[in-house]
C-alpha positions as semicolon CSV with decimal commas, in nm:
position;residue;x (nm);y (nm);z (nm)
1;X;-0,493;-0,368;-3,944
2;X;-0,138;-0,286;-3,828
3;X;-0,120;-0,209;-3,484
4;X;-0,093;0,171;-3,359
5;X;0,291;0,133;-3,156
6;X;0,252;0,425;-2,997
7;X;-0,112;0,401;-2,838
8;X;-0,031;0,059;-2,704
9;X;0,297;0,266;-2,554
10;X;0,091;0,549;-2,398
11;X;-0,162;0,286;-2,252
12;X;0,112;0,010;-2,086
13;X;0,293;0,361;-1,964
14;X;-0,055;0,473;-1,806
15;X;-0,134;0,104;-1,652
16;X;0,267;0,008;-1,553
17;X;0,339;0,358;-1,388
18;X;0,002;0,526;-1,282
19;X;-0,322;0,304;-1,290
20;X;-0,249;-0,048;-1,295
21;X;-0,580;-0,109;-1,203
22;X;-0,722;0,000;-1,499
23;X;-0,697;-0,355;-1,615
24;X;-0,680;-0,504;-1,229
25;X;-0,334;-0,561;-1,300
26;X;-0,120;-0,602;-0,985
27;X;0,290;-0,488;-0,939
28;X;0,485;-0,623;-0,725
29;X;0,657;-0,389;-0,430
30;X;0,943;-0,324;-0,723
31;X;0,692;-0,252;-0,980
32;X;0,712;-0,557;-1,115
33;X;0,417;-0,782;-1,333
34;X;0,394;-1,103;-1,461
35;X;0,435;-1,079;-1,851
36;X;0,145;-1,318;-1,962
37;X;-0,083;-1,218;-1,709
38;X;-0,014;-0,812;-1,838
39;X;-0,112;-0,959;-2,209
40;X;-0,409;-1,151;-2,085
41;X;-0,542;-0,826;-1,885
42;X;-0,489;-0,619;-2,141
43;X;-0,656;-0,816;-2,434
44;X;-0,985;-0,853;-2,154
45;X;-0,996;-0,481;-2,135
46;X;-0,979;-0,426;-2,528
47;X;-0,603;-0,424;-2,628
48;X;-0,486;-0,724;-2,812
49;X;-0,134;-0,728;-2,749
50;X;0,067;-1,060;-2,812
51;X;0,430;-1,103;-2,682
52;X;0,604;-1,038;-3,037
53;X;0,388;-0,697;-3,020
54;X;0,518;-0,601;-2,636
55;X;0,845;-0,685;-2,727
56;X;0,863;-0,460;-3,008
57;X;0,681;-0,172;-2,800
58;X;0,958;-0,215;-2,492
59;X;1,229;-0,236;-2,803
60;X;1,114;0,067;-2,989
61;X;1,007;0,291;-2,722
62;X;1,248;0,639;-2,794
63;X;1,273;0,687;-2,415
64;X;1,307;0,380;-2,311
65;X;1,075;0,377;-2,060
66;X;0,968;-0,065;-1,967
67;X;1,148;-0,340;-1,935
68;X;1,170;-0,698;-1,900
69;X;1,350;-0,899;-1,622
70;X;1,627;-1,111;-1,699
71;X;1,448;-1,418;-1,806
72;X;1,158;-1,207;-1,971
73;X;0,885;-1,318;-1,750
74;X;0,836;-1,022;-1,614
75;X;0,778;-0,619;-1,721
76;X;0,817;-0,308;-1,530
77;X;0,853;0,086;-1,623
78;X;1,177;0,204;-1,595
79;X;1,020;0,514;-1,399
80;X;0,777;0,776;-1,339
81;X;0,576;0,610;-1,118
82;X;0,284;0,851;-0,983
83;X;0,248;0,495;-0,721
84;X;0,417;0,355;-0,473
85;X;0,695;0,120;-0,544
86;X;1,083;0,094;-0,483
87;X;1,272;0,068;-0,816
88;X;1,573;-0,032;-0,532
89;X;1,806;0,224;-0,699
90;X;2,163;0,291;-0,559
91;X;2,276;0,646;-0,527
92;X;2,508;0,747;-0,801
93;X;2,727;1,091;-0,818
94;X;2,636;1,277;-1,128
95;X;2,820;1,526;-1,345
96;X;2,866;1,855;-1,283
97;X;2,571;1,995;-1,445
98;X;2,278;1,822;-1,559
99;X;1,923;1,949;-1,720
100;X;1,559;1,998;-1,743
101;X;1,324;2,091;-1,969
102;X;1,008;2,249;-1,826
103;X;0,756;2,504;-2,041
104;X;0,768;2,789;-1,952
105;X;0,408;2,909;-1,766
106;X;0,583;2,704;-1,469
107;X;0,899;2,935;-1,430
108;X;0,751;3,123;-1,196
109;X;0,642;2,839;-0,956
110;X;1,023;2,742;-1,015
111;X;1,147;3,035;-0,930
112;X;0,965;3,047;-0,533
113;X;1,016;2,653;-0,506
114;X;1,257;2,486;-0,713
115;X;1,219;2,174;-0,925
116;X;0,922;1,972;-0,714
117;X;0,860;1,599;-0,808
118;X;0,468;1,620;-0,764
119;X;0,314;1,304;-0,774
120;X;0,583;1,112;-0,919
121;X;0,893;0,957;-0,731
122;X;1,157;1,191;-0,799
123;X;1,249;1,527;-1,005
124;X;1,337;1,382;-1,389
125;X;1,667;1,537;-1,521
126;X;1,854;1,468;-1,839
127;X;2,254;1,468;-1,912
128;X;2,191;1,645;-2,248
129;X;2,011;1,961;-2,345
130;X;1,889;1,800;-2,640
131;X;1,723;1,527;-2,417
132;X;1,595;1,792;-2,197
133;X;1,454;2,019;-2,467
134;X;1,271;1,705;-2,579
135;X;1,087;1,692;-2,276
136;X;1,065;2,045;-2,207
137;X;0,874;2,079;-2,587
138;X;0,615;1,811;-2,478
139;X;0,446;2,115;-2,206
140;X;0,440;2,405;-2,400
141;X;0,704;2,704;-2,425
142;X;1,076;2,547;-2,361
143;X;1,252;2,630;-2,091
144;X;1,572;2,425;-2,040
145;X;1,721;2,500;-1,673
146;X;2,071;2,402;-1,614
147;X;2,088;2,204;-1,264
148;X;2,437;2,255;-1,045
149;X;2,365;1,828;-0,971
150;X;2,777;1,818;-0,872
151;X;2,738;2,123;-0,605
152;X;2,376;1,948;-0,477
153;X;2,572;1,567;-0,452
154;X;2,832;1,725;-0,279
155;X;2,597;1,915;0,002
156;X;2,431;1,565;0,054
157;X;2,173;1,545;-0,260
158;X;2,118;1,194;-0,355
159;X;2,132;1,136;-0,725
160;X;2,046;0,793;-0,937
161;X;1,984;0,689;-1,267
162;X;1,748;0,496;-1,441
163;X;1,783;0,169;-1,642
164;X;1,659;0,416;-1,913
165;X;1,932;0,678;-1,839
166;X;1,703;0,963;-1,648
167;X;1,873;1,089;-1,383
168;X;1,681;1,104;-1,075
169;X;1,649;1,318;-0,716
170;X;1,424;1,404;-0,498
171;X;1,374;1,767;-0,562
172;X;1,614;2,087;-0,665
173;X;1,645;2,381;-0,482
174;X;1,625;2,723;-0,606
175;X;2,010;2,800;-0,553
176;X;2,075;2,499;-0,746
177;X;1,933;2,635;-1,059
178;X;2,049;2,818;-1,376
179;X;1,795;3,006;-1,529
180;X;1,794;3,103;-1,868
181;X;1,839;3,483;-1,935
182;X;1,853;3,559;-1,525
């Protein structure tokens, strides 16, 4: 039976950036895990993953989202963490404008509080508005919101990127938003 790529993508998302527990896996402070004890866990709790199989998950994953340290002994998500670890990222200044893509039964929270990051780490933005609508499409209605990311760097924002290319900060003020049609 060939092996559903995207299940086993959803599930090491879930355990590597939310519930690591799930298979009493344990991260490091940097969100780190030890590659054959992640395959071992995971095959106890019902998903037989070998290494050829993880490396084609982290390799064909659209977004990017794991990957492996230097020597490949180790796996981490790239981000998204709803726990708490330091990914050790450097602040970065980011163009002008950047974007995200939100559905749109949340434009009105939006509009009293500005782009929140909830339970994750930081607010997710993309460079593109076709990576943006992307995510934006995966909650419902699309709303793509332009973000004035120079103007926030420049009052004192903190911006950084991750490995995968989302660009990261700790929330987006009202002011600092573009609405569409407004």
């Amino acid at each position: 039976m060939k092996p559903n790529i995207t299940k086993l993508s959803k599930f090491l998302s879930y355990v590597l950036r939310h519930k690591p527990n799930t298979i009493e896996l344990i991260l490091d402070k940097n969100g780190w895990t030890d590659v054959t004890d992640l395959l071992n866990k995971m095959k106890r709790f019902g998903k037989d993953m070998d290494l050829e199989l993880l490396r084609k998950v982290v390799e064909t994953n659209n977004k990017k989202r794991f990957s492996f340290s230097e020597d490949g002994s180790k796996i981490r998500a790239s981000q998204g963490h709803s726990i708490d670890i330091e990914l050790n990222y450097r602040p970065v200044a980011p163009p002008d404008i950047l974007y995200h893509g939100t559905a749109g039964r949340f434009l009105d929270s939006i509009l009293k509080k500005g782009l929140l990051k909830g339970q994750r780490h930081h607010v997710h933005l993309s460079k593109d508005i076709d990576t943006a609508s992307e995510v934006g499409l995966r909650k419902g209605k699309l709303i793509v919101l332009e973000v004035l990311s120079g103007r926030m760097h420049t009052e004192g924002k903190d911006f950084f990127v991750s490995e995968n290319g989302v660009w990261l900060t700790d929330s987006a003020e009202v002011q600092y938003l573009v609405f569409p049609n407004k």
